[in-house]
C-alpha positions, 0 to 999 in steps of 0.5 A: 500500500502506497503512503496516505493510506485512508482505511475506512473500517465498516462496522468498526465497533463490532467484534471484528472491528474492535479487533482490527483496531486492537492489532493495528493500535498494539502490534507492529511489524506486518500486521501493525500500524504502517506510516502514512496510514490513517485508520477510521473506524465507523459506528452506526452513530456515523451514518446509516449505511442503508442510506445512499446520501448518508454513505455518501456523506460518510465516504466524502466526509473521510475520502478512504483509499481502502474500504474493510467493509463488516457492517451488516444486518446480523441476529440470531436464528430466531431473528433470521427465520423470523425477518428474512426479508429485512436480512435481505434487503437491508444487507442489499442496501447496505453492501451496494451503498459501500461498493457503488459508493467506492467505485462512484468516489472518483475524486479520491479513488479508493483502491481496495475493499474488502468485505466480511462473509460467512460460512452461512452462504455455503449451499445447505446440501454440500460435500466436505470441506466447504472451500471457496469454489463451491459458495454458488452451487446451491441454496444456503440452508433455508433458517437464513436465506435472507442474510446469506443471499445478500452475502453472496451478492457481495461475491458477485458484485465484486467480480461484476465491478471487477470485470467491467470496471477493474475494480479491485473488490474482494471478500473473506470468509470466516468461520466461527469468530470469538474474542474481546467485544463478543455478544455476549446476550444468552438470547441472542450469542453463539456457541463461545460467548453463550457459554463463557457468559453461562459458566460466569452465571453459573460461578457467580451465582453457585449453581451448575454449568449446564451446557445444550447438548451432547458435546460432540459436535465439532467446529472450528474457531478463529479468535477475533484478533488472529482473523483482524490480522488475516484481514490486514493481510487480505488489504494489503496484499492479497490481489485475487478477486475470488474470496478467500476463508479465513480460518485454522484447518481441517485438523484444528477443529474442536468438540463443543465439549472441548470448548466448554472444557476450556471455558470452564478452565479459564473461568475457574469453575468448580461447580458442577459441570453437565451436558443436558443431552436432551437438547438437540446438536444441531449440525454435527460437523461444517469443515471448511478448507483453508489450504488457500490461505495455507498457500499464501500464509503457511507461516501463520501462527494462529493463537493456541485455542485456550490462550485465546479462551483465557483472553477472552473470558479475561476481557469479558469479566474485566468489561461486564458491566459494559459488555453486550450481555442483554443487560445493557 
């Protein structure tokens, strides 16, 4: 990346965000802050990005050169069954606002975005591992169609813009993130914050530690501050238009029993510990290659899974009182 570098971060008080803000603001060398870099991090105080005139205002106010783009329209399954019009169209507007409005930004010419997808908009009947040829060759599962068909379409209008403007557009594909600044609401979480917010309930107030399910299901999990590392890798020097899955390979994935054992160790609970096998799994397993990232990057030293654990659970006890818990 050439000097007086803008990089507007979408969604930048997210877990991903406040991720890429963390590595850019403490590491150096690779994955810190460069001279010549100014790194603007939005919130939705900043604009609503369904807006076309608001995001206009916001890229005209900061003139970017570099786009991470993460904001979206997000929620549990229940809000996904229930609203699937409104994860469509408003993830529509708010993607098609940030691309058109960096390819339309021809005073400042933004060079680069890369967008935020999800493992979600993998075809519901697959074969495994999932790796990035196969996003287009069925229908995402039904729970989430509305959310995973507007991800899509950013694949597809990054190769759109590419192919008749030389845009350079691309997009990543993660698989399960957690880390600092999760949601951690009971009602509302994924599988990681859920429990460590469950075990710190169940210490605090001396009662069991019940976990959903049998524990066999496996998954595999990226910690928040390894995957804002990995997108500042993608900006600056990944130059494909195809998507690319960030994620720890086929041969780091983990039990939900794993995870809640880890929990339970980096919390320091000693009450009692069970799995409620009467609840359903869910899906068993979703494998995700990440050979390409290993042909790029086979370098990389992704956090060991208890370290990251550790940390997180550290930084959610230290910021309870402000965290996303659904109390707040």
């Amino acid at each position: 990346m050439s000097q007086e570098s803008v990089i507007l971060v979408t969604g930048g008080s997210g877990l991903v965000g406040k991720a890429i803000e963390w590595v850019i603001t403490n590491e150096t060398g690779r994955f810190g802050k460069k001279d010549g870099e100014k790194w603007v991090f939005l919130t939705s105080k900043d604009g609503d990005l369904r807006s076309k005139a608001a995001t206009e205002a916001i890229f005209e106010k900061y003139k970017p050169t570099h786009v991470i783009h993460l904001a979206a329209l997000v929620g549990g399954l229940f809000k996904n069954m229930k609203y699937k019009l409104d994860f469509l169209r408003d993830n529509l507007l708010i993607n098609d606002n940030v691309l058109h409005t960096a390819h339309a930004a021809r005073d400042y010419k933004v060079k680069k975005v890369v967008s935020c997808l999800s493992t979600c908009i993998f075809p519901d009947k697959t074969t495994y591992p999932i790796d990035e040829t196969m996003i287009h060759n069925g229908p995402p599962h039904d729970s989430n169609f509305g959310y995973a068909h507007a991800k899509r379409m950013i694949d597809v209008q990054n190769k759109a813009y590419h192919d008749q403007f030389g845009d350079k557009y691309t997009s990543v594909i993660p698989t399960n993130v957690f880390g600092p600044h999760d949601n951690f609401d009971l009602e509302d979480s994924h599988v990681i914050p859920g429990l460590m917010h469950k075990c710190y309930l169940a210490k605090k107030n001396g009662t069991p530690f019940v976990v959903s399910g049998t524990g066999k299901p496996l998954r595999q999990f990226i910690y928040s501050r390894d995957l804002a590392r990995l997108f500042v890798w993608v900006l600056r020097e990944y130059d494909e238009i195809d998507p690319i899955i960030l994620s720890v390979g086929e041969e780091d994935e983990i039990s939900i029993k794993d995870v809640a054992d880890a929990i339970v160790k980096a919390v320091g609970f000693e009450g009692d510990y069970t799995f409620d096998t009467s609840r359903s799994d869910g899906q068993f397993k979703k494998t995700a290659s990440n050979a390409k990232l290993k042909s790029y990057l086979s370098d990389f030293q992704f956090t060991p899974f208890d370290v990251a654990v550790k940390e997180s659970v550290d930084w959610f006890i230290a910021n309870y009182s402000t965290a996303r818990t659904g109390n707040v």
